[in-house]
MARKEFI-733714 format. One record per residue (C-alpha): residue in three letters; x negated, y, z. Coordinates in steps of 0.001 Angstrom, whole numbers. Each point is the difference from the previous one (the first is absolute). Layout:
% residues N
["ALA",[X,Y,Z]]
...
% end
This chain:
% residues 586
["UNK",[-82276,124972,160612]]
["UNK",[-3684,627,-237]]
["UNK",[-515,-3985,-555]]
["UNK",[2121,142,-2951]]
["UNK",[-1642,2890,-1220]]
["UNK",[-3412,-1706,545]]
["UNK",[648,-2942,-2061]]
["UNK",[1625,2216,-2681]]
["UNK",[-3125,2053,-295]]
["UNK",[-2232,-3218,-129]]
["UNK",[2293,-1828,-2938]]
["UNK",[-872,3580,-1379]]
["UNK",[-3343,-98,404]]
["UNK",[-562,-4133,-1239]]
["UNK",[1787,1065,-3275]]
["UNK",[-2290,3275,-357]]
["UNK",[-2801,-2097,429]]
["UNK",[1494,-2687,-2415]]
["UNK",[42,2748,-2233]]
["UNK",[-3313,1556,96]]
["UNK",[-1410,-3803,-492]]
["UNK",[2058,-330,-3317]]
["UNK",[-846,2918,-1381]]
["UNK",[-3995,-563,910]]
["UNK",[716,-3316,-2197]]
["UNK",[1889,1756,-2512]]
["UNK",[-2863,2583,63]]
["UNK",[-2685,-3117,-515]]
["UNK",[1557,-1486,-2655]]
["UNK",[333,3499,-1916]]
["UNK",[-3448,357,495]]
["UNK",[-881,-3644,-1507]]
["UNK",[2192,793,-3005]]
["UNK",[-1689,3014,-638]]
["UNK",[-3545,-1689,511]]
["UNK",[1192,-2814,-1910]]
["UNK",[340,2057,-3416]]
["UNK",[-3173,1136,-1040]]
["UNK",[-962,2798,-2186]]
["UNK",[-460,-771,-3823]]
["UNK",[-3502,-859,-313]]
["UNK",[-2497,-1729,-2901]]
["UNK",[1318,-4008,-499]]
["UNK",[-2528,-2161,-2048]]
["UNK",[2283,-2127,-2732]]
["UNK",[-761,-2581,-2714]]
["UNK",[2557,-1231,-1772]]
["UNK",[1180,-2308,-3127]]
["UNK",[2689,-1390,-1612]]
["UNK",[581,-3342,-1151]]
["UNK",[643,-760,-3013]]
["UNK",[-1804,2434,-1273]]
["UNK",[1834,329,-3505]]
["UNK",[3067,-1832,-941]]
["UNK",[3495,367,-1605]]
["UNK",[2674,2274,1535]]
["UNK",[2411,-2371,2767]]
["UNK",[-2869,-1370,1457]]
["UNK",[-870,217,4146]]
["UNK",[-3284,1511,880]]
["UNK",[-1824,1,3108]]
["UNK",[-1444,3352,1662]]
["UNK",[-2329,-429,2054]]
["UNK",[-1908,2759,2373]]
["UNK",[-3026,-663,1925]]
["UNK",[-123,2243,3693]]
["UNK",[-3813,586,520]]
["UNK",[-1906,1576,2822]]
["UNK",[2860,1382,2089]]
["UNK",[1676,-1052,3013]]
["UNK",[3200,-2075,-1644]]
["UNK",[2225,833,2928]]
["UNK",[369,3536,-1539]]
["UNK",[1627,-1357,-2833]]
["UNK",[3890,-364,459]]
["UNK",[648,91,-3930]]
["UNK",[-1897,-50,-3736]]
["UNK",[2620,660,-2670]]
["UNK",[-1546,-771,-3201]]
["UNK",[1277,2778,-2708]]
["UNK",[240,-1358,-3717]]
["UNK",[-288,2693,-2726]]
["UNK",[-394,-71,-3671]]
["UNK",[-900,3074,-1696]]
["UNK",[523,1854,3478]]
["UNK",[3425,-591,127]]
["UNK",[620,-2099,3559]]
["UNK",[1506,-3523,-1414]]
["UNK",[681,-1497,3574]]
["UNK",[-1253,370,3267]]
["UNK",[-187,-3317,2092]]
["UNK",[-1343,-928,3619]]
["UNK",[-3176,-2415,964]]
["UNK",[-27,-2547,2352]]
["UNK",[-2471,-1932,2299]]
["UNK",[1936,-2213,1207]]
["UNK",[-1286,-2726,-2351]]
["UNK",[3983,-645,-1333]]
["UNK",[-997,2344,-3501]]
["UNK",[-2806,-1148,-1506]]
["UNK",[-2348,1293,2475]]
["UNK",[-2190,-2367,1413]]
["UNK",[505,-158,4150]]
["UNK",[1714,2095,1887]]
["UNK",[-1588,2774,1357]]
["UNK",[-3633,-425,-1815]]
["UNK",[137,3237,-1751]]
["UNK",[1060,-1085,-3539]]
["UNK",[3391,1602,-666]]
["UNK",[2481,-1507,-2954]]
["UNK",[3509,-286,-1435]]
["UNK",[1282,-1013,-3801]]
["UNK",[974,2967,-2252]]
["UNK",[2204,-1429,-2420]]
["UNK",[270,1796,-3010]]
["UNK",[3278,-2218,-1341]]
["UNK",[1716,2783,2323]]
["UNK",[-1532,3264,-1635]]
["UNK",[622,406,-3886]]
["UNK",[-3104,2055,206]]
["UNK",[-1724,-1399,-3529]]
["UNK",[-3404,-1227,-1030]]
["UNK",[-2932,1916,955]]
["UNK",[-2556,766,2744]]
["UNK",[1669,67,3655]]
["UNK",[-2675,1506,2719]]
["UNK",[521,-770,3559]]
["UNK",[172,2736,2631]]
["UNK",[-654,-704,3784]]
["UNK",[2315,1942,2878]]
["UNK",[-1131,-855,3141]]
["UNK",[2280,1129,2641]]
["UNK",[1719,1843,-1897]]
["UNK",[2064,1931,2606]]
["UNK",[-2855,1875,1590]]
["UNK",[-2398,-235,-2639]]
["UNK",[998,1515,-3150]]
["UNK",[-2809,-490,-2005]]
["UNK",[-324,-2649,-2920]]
["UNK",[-3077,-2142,-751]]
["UNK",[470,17,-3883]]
["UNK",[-1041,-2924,-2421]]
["UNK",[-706,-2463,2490]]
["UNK",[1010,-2729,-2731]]
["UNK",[1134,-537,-3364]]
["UNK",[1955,-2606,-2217]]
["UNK",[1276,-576,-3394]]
["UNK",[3421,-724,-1106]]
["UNK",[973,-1225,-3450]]
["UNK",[2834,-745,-1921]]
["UNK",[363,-3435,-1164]]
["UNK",[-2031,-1373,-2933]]
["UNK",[1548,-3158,-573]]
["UNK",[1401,-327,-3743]]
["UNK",[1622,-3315,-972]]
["UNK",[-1214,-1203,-3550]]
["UNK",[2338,-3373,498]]
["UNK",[2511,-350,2705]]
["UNK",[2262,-2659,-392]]
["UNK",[1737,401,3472]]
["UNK",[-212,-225,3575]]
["UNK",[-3287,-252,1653]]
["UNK",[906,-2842,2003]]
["UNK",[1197,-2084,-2775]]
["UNK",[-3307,919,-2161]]
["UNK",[-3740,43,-1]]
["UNK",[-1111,3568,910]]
["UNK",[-3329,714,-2276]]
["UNK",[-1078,3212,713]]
["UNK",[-3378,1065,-2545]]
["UNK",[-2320,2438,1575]]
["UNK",[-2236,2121,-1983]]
["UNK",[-3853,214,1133]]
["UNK",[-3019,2743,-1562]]
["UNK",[3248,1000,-2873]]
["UNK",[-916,3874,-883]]
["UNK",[3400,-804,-2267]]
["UNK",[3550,-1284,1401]]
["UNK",[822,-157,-3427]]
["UNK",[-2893,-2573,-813]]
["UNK",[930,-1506,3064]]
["UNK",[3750,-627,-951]]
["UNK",[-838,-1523,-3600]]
["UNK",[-2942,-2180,2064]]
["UNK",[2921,-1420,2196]]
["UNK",[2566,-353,-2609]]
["UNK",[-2812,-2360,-1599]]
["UNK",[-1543,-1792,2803]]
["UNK",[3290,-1223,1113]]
["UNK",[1225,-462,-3535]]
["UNK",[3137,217,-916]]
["UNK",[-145,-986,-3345]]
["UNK",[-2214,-3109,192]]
["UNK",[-2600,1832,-2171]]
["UNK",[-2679,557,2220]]
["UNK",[-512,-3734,1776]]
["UNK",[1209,2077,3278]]
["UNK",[2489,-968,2771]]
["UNK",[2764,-692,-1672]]
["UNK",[-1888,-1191,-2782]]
["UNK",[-531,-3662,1857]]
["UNK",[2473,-2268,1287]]
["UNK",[1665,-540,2769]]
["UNK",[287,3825,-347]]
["UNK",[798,298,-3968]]
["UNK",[3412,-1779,852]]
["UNK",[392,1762,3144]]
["UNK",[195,3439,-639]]
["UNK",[3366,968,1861]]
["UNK",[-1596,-853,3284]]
["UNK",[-2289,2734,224]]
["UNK",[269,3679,708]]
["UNK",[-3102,1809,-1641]]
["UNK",[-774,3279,1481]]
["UNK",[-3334,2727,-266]]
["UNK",[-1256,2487,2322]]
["UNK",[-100,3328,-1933]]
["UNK",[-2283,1514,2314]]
["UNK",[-3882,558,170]]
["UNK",[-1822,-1411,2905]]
["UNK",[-3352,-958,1430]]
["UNK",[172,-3340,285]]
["UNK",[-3286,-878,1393]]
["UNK",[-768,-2278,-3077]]
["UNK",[-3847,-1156,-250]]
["UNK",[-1380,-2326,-2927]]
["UNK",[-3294,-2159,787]]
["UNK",[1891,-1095,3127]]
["UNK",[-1927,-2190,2540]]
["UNK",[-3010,356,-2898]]
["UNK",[2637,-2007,-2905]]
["UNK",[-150,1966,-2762]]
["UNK",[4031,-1060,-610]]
["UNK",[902,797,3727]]
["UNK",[2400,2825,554]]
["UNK",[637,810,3425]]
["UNK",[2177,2925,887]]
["UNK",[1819,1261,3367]]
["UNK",[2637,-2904,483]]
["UNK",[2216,2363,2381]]
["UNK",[-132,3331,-2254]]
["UNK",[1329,-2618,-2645]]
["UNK",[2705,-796,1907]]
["UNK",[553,2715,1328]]
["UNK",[347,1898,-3416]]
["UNK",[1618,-3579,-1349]]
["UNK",[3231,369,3098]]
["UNK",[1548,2762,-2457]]
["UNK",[1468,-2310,-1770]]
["UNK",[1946,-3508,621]]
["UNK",[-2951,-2082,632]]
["UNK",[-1077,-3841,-321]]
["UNK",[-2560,169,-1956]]
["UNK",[-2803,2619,-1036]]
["UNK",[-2421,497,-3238]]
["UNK",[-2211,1946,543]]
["UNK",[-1380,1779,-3913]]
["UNK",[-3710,1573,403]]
["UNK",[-340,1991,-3541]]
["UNK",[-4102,-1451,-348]]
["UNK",[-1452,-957,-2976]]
["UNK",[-2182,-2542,2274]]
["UNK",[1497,-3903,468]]
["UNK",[1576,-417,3139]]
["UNK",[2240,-2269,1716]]
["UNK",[1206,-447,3696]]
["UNK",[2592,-1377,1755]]
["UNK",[1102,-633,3609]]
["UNK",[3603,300,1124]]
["UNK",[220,2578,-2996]]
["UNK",[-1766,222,-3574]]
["UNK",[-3028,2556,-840]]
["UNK",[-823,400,-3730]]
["UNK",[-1708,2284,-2290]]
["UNK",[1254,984,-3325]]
["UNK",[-2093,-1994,-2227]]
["UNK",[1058,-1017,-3541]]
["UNK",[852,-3455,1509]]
["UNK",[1010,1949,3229]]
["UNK",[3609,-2134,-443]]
["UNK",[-1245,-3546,-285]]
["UNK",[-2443,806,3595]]
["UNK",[3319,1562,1759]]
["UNK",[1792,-3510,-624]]
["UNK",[-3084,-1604,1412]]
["UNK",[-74,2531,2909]]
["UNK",[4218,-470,117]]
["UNK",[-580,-3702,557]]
["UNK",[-1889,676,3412]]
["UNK",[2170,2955,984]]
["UNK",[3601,-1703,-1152]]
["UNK",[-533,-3301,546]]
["UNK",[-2618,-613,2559]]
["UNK",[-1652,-2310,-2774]]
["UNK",[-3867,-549,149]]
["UNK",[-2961,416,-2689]]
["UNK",[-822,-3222,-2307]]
["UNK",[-3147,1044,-1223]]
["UNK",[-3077,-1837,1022]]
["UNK",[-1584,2868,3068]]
["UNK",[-3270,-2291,-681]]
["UNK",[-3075,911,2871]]
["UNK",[639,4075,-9]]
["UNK",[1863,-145,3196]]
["UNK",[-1183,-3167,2010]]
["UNK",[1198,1766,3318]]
["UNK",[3875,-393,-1184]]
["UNK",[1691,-2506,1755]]
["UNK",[1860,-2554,-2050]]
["UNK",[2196,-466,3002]]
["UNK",[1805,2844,-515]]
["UNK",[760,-1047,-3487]]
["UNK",[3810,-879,-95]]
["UNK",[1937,1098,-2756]]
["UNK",[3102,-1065,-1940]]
["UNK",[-1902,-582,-3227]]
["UNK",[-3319,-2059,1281]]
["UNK",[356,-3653,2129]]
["UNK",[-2411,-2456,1463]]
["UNK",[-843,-2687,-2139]]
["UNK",[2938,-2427,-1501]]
["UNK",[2032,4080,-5]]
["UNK",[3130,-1587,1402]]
["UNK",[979,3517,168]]
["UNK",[1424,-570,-3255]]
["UNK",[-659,-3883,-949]]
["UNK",[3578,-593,502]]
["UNK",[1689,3166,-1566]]
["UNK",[402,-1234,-3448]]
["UNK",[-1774,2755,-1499]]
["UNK",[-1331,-595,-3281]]
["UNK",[-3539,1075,-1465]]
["UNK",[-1593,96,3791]]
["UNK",[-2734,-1998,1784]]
["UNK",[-2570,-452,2069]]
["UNK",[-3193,1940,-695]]
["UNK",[-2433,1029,2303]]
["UNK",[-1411,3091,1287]]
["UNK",[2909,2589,639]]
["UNK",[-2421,2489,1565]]
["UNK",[-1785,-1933,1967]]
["UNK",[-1206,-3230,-798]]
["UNK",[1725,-1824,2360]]
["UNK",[3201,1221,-1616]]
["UNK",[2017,-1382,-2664]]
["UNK",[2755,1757,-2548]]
["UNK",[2721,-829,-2375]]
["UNK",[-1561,672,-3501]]
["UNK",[-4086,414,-1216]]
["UNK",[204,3588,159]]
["UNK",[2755,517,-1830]]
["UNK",[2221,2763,2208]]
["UNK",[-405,3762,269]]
["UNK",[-1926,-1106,3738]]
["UNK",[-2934,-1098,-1807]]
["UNK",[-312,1896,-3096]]
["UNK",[2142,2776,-2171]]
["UNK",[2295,-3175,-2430]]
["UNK",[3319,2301,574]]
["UNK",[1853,-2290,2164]]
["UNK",[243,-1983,3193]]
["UNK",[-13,-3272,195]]
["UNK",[2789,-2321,980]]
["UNK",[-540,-678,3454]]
["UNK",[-298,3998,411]]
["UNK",[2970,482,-1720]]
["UNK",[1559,-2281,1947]]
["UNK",[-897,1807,3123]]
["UNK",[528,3360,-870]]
["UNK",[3959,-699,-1508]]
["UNK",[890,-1569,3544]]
["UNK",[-1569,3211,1163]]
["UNK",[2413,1619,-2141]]
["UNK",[2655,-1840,667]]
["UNK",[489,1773,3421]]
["UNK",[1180,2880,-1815]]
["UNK",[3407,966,-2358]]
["UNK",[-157,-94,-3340]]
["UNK",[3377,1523,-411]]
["UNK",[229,3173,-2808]]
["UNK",[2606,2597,1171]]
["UNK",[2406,820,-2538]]
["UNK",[534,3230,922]]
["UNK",[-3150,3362,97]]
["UNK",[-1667,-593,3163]]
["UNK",[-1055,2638,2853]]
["UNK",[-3137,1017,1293]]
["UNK",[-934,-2032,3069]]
["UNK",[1237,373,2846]]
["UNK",[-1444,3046,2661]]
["UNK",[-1186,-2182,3084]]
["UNK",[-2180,553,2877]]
["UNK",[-3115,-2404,1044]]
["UNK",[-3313,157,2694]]
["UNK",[-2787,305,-1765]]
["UNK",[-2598,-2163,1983]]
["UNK",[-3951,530,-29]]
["UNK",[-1265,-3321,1255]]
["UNK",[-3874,-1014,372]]
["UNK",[-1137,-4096,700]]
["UNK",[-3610,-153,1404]]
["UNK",[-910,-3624,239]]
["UNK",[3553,-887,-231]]
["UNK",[946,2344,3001]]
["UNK",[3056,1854,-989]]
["UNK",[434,3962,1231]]
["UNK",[1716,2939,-1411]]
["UNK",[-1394,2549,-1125]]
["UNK",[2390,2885,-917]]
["UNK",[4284,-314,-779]]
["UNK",[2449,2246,-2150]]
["UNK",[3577,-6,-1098]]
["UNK",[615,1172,-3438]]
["UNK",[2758,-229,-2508]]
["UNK",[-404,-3446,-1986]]
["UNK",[921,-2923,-617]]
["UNK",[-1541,-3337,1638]]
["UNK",[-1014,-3128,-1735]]
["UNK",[3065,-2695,336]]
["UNK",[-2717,-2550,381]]
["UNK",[1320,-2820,-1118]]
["UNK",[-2954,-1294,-578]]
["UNK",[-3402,324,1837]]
["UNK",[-3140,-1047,-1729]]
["UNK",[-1558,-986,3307]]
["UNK",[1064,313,3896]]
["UNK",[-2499,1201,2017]]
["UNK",[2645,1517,2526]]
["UNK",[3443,270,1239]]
["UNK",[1753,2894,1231]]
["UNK",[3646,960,1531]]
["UNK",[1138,3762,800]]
["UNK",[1858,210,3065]]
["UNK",[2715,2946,1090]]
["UNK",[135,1390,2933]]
["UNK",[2660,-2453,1265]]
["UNK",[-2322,-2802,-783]]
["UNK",[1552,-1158,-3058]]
["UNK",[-1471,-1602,-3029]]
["UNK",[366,2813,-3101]]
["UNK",[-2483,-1639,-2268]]
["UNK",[-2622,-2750,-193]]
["UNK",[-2560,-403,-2315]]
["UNK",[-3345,-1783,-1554]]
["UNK",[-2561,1881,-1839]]
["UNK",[-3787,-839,-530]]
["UNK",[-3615,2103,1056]]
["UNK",[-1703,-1136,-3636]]
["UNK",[-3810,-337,665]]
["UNK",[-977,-1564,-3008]]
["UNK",[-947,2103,-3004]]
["UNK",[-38,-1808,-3626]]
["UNK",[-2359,1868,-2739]]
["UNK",[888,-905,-3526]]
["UNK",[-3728,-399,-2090]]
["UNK",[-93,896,-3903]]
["UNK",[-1885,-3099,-1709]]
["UNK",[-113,1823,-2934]]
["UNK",[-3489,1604,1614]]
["UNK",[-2861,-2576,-456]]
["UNK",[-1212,-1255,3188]]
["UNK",[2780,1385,1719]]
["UNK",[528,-1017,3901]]
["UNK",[2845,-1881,853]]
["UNK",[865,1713,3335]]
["UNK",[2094,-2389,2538]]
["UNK",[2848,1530,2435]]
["UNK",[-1330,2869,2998]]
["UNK",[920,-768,3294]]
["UNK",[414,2897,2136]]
["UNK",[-314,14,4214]]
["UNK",[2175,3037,312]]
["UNK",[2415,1671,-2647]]
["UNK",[2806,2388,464]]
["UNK",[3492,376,-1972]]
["UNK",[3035,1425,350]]
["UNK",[3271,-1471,36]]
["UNK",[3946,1074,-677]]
["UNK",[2435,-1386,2689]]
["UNK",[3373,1388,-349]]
["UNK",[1441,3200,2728]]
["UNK",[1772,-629,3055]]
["UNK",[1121,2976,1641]]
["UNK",[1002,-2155,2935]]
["UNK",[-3098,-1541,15]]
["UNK",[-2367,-465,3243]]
["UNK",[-3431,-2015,-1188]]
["UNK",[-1381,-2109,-2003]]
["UNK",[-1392,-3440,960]]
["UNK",[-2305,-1557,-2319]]
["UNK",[-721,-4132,639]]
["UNK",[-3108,-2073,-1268]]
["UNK",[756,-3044,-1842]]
["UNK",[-164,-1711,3321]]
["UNK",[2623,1797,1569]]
["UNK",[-1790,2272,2231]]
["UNK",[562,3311,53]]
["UNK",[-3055,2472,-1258]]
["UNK",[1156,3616,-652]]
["UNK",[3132,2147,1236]]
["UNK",[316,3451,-1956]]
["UNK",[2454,2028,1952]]
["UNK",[2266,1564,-2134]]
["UNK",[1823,2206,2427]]
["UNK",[-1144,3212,-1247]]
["UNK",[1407,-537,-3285]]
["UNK",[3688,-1198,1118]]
["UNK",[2572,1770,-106]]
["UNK",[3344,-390,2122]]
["UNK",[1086,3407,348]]
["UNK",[3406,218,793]]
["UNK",[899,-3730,1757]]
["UNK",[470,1876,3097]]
["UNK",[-2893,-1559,1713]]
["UNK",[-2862,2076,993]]
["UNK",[-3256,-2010,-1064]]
["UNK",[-3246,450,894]]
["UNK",[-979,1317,-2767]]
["UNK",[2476,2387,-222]]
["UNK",[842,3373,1604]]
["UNK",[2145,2879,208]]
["UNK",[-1695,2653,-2484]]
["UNK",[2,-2871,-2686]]
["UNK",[3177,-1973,845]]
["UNK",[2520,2257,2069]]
["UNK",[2503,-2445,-805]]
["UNK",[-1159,-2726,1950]]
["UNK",[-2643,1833,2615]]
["UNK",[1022,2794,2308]]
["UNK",[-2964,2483,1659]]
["UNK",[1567,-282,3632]]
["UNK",[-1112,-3430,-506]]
["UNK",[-3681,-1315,-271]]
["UNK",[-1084,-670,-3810]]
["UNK",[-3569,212,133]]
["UNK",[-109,3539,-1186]]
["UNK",[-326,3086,1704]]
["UNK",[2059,3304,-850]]
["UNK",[-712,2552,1841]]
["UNK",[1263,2788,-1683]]
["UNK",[2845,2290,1331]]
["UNK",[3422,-1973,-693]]
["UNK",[1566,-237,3355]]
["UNK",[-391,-3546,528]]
["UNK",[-2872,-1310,2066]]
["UNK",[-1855,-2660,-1669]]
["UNK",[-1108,-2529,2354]]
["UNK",[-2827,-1093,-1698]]
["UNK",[-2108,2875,508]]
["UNK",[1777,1684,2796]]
["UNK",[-2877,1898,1147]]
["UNK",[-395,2463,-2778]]
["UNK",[3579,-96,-1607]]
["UNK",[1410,3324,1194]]
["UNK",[3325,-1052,440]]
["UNK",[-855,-1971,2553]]
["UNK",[-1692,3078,1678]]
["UNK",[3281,1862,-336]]
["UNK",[2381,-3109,1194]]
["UNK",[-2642,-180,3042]]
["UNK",[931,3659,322]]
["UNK",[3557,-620,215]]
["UNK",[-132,-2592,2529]]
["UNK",[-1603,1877,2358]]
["UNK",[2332,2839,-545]]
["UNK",[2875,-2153,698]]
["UNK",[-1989,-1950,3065]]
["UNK",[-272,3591,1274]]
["UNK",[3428,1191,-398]]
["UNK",[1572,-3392,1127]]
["UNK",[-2717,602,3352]]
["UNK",[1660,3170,476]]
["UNK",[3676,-986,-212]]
["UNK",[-1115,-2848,2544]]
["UNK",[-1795,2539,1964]]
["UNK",[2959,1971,455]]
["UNK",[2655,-2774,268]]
["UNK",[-2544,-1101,3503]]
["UNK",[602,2922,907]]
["UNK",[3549,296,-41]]
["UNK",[994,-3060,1446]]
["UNK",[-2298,202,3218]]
["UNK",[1829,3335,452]]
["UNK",[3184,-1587,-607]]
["UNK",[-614,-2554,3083]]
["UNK",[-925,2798,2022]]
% end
C-alpha cells in the first residue's frame, strides 16, 4: 500500500514540477513580449513620392527613410495620405524589397498608393508617417507630398483608335497663354494647308485620316534652354518631363511648341521648335528627324570636324552611285554630293525641306515616309467617334551611360501606349514576363543619342551646326500594364540580356486565390490569411496570432496563456487519475 502511494505522490510531484517549468517559460516569453514593444519614442523620417505630380489613376511610390534608430524596434510604418486634412487612405510600408523599396531590411520602407482606387480629386496630397501605430499614437505629419491632376489631354483631330493611328500629342513650352498656344498648334500642324505646316506637305497632305492630333492644356516647366551646347538654334529641354507630361495623351509622336521670338530648331526622337514667323516650315524640318528618322542635307562644312561620318546612315543620303534609290524609278532625283557630310550623297541639289525651307520633301523622302504610313489605317468611321480608350501603362525612367542601360525610376499611370508599328531605330528589345513565366508583351524601342539642330541661313555667316552625340541621355518610355506581370527583361541587339526592372510592386492579382509575395492579408484578405506568414506583421488585438511577429502580437501572449491553462488542468486530471488507479490495484 505505501509503494503505491509512493509512486502516486512522485507522478504528482514530476507533473508539479512539469508545471512550474511551463509556467517559468510562459513567464519568459511574457516578459520578452513586453520588452519587445517599446515605448513611443522620437523616429528620424525622410520621405518622397514618386511621381511627384501626375494625373489622377496613376501608382505612386512612398517611400520612408528609418534613420538613427535601432530598426528592430520597428514592426510597422503606415504611411497616412491626407488632402486638406481629411485622411484619404492609410497604407503599410515594407522592407522586404517586394514594394518598391530597395533591399530588404536596409531601412528604406515602400508600397504603391494608387489613387485609381480613391476618387479623391486633383490637388495637394501630404504624406503622414505612423510608426507602430499600436503603441505609439503619435503622427509624424508632412513627411511627403504629391500632386494629382486631372487629365489635360484635348483631342483637336481624332480619327479613331490609337492603335490604328499616329498619336501626335503637341506640348506647350514658356506659353503664359493656352489660348495662344491652341491657335499656335492648330497652325503648326496645319490643317488647312495655309501655313506650309504638317499637313501642309505630302505624304501627310493626303494622309490626314491616319493621325490623331491631340494638345496638352496644361502649363508646365519643361526644362527648355535656347543656346544649347553654345548653338544659338539648339533647344534642349528635360526629355523625361516631356514625356512624362506627353503620356496624357495617346502617344507616338511629340511636338514640342516653345512660344520664343528667337529661331530655334531641335529634334531627336521628338521635335523642339520656337514660334517664329516661319516656325511651321522648321517643325517639318525638325518632323523629318523626329518622324522619319531622315538625316540633314545641308553641307555641315568644317564647324564640327569631331562628328563622325560613320554614324551617318539615313534613308535620304547614300554612298556614292545612291543605289538606295538608283533603281526606284523615281523621277527628278540624283546623285549629288554632300548630304551633311561630304562623304554623303542625296537625291536632289538641295531641293527638300532637309536642306532648306522649299515647302516639300523630296521624292525619295516621300517615298519613305508613305511606307511609314502605310503601317497604319486609313479607314474614316462613318459613325461620331469616342474618346480614346481609358488604359493603364508603366511609365519607365531609363538612363544609357556609355551605352550601359539602368533604370532609373518606374510608374503606372492611366494612358495609352504607342502601338509601335514602327520604330525609327532599335537600340533594344524587351519582353514582360508574368509571374507564371509567360510572354505578355515584347517589344523594340530606341535610347536616341543623337541631337539634330536646325541653323537659320537667313543670318549672314551663320554656322552650320552638324548632329550632337551624347555619352549618356535619359528618356522615358510607355509599355502597356500587366497586372499579372513579374519583370521586365530588356536584350541588346546582340541578344544578351542588360537590364531587368521588377515590376512586382505594381501587379496586381488580388483575388486569384494565390497568396503572392507581394501580397498580404491587410491588402488582399481574399487571397492571404494572418494565421499564415505574408511578410507583414499585425500585432494588434484580433484574436488571431500572427506568426510573423509572434513575439509582440498579443494574441499570441493570450493563446500562450491558454495553453498553459489547459497543460495545467489536463496535469491535474492526470494527477488525479494516478492516483486513483494505484489505489484501485491496492
Amino acid at each position: 500500500m505505501k509503494k503505491g502511494i509512493a509512486i502516486a505522490n512522485l507522478v504528482i510531484v514530476l507533473i508539479s514540477i512539469s508545471i512550474i517549468i511551463l509556467g517559468a517559460i510562459f513567464l519568459k516569453d511574457l516578459s520578452k513580449v513586453t520588452s519587445a514593444l517599446p515605448s513611443p519614442r522620437e523616429y528620424f523620417l525622410t520621405g518622397s513620392v514618386y511621381p511627384e505630380k501626375a494625373q489622377q489613376g496613376t501608382m505612386f511610390n512612398v517611400k520612408f527613410i528609418v534613420e538613427n534608430v535601432n530598426r528592430s524596434d520597428i514592426y510597422r510604418i503606415n504611411a497616412r495620405i491626407t488632402k486638406d486634412n481629411s485622411l484619404i487612405a492609410e497604407i503599410p510600408l515594407f522592407d522586404d524589397g517586394l514594394h518598391g523599396d530597395e533591399k530588404e531590411n536596409d531601412g528604406i520602407f515602400a508600397n504603391i498608393f494608387d489613387s485609381s482606387q480613391y476618387a479623391s480629386g486633383e490637388g495637394v496630397y501630404y504624406v503622414d508617417a505612423s510608426v507602430n501605430p499600436v503603441e505609439n499614437k503619435d503622427v509624424y505629419s508632412k513627411i511627403a507630398s504629391f500632386q494629382i491632376f486631372n487629365n489635360n489631354c484635348i483631342s483637336l483631330k481624332y480619327n479613331g483608335n490609337p492603335s490604328d493611328k499616329i498619336d501626335v500629342v503637341l506640348v506647350p513650352s514658356n506659353y503664359k497663354s493656352l489660348e495662344k498656344f491652341t491657335n499656335d498648334a492648330i497652325k503648326y500642324i496645319d490643317f488647312a494647308g495655309r501655313n506650309k505646316g504638317i499637313l501642309a506637305l505630302e505624304p501627310f497632305k493626303s494622309n490626314i485620316d491616319k493621325f490623331n492630333f491631340y494638345i496638352i492644356n496644361q502649363s508646365n516647366d519643361l526644362g527648355c534652354e535656347l543656346n544649347c551646347q553654345g548653338i544659338s538654334s539648339m533647344i534642349c529641354c528635360n526629355d523625361n518631363k516631356v514625356s512624362e507630361v506627353a503620356s496624357q495623351c495617346p502617344t507616338d509622336q511629340i511636338i514640342v511648341l516653345n512660344d520664343d521670338s528667337n529661331f530655334c530648331g531641335t529634334a531627336s526622337y521628338y521635335a523642339k521648335v520656337c514660334t517664329i514667323a516661319r516656325g511651321p516650315e522648321v517643325l517639318t524640318h525638325e518632323w523629318g528627324h523626329a518622324f522619319g528618322g531622315l538625316g540633314d542635307q545641308y553641307d555641315y562644312g568644317s564647324t564640327y570636324p569631331n562628328y563622325n561620318p560613320s554614324e551617318y546612315n539615313y534613308p535620304n543620303c547614300d554612298n556614292a552611285g545612291c543605289l538606295k534609290w538608283g533603281n526606284l524609278g523615281l523621277t527628278g532625283v540624283g546623285c549629288f554630293k554632300v548630304c551633311g557630310v561630304e562623304t554623303a550623297y542625296k537625291p536632289t541639289d538641295c531641293n527638300g525641306e532637309m536642306c532648306t525651307y522649299v515647302g516639300h520633301y523630296d521624292p525619295v523622302e516621300i517615298l519613305y515616309m508613305r511606307k511609314i504610313l502605310d503601317n497604319y489605317s486609313p479607314l474614316k468611321p462613318s459613325a461620331p467617334l469616342p474618346a480614346p480608350p481609358i488604359e493603364k501603362s508603366y511609365i519607365v525612367n531609363l538612363n544609357s551611360n556609355n551605352s550601359k542601360l539602368s533604370l532609373n525610376n518606374i510608374y503606372a499611370t492611366t494612358t495609352t501606349a504607342p502601338d509601335r508599328k514602327f520604330v525609327r531605330k532599335t537600340d533594344y528589345q524587351a519582353r514582360i514576363i508574368s509571374f507564371s513565366g509567360q510572354i505578355l508583351y515584347s517589344f523594340d524601342f530606341e535610347m536616341p543619342k543623337t541631337e539634330y539642330p536646325f541653323w537659320d541661313y537667313n543670318l549672314p555667316n551663320a554656322s552650320r551646326p552638324s548632329p550632337i552625340v551624347y555619352s549618356e541621355v535619359n528618356r522615358t518610355i510607355t509599355v502597356p500594364y500587366f497586372a499579372n506581370a513579374r519583370i521586365m527583361h530588356v536584350y541588346g541587339l546582340d541578344g544578351r540580356k542588360v537590364l531587368d526592372i521588377d515590376l512586382t510592386q505594381l501587379s496586381s492579382r488580388c483575388g486569384d486565390g494565390i497568396c503572392e509575395e507581394n501580397e498580404n492579408a491587410l491588402q488582399c484578405l481574399q487571397d492571404c490569411s494572418e494565421q499564415k506568414k505574408d511578410g507583414l506583421c499585425n500585432y494588434e488585438k484580433d484574436n488571431i496570432c500572427d506568426p510573423d511577429c509572434m513575439n509582440v502580437d498579443p494574441d499570441c501572449k493570450q493563446l500562450s496563456s491558454l495553453m498553459i491553462l489547459d497543460i495545467a488542468a489536463i496535469a491535474v486530471f492526470a494527477s488525479v487519475l494516478a492516483v486513483l488507479l494505484v489505489r484501485k490495484k491496492h
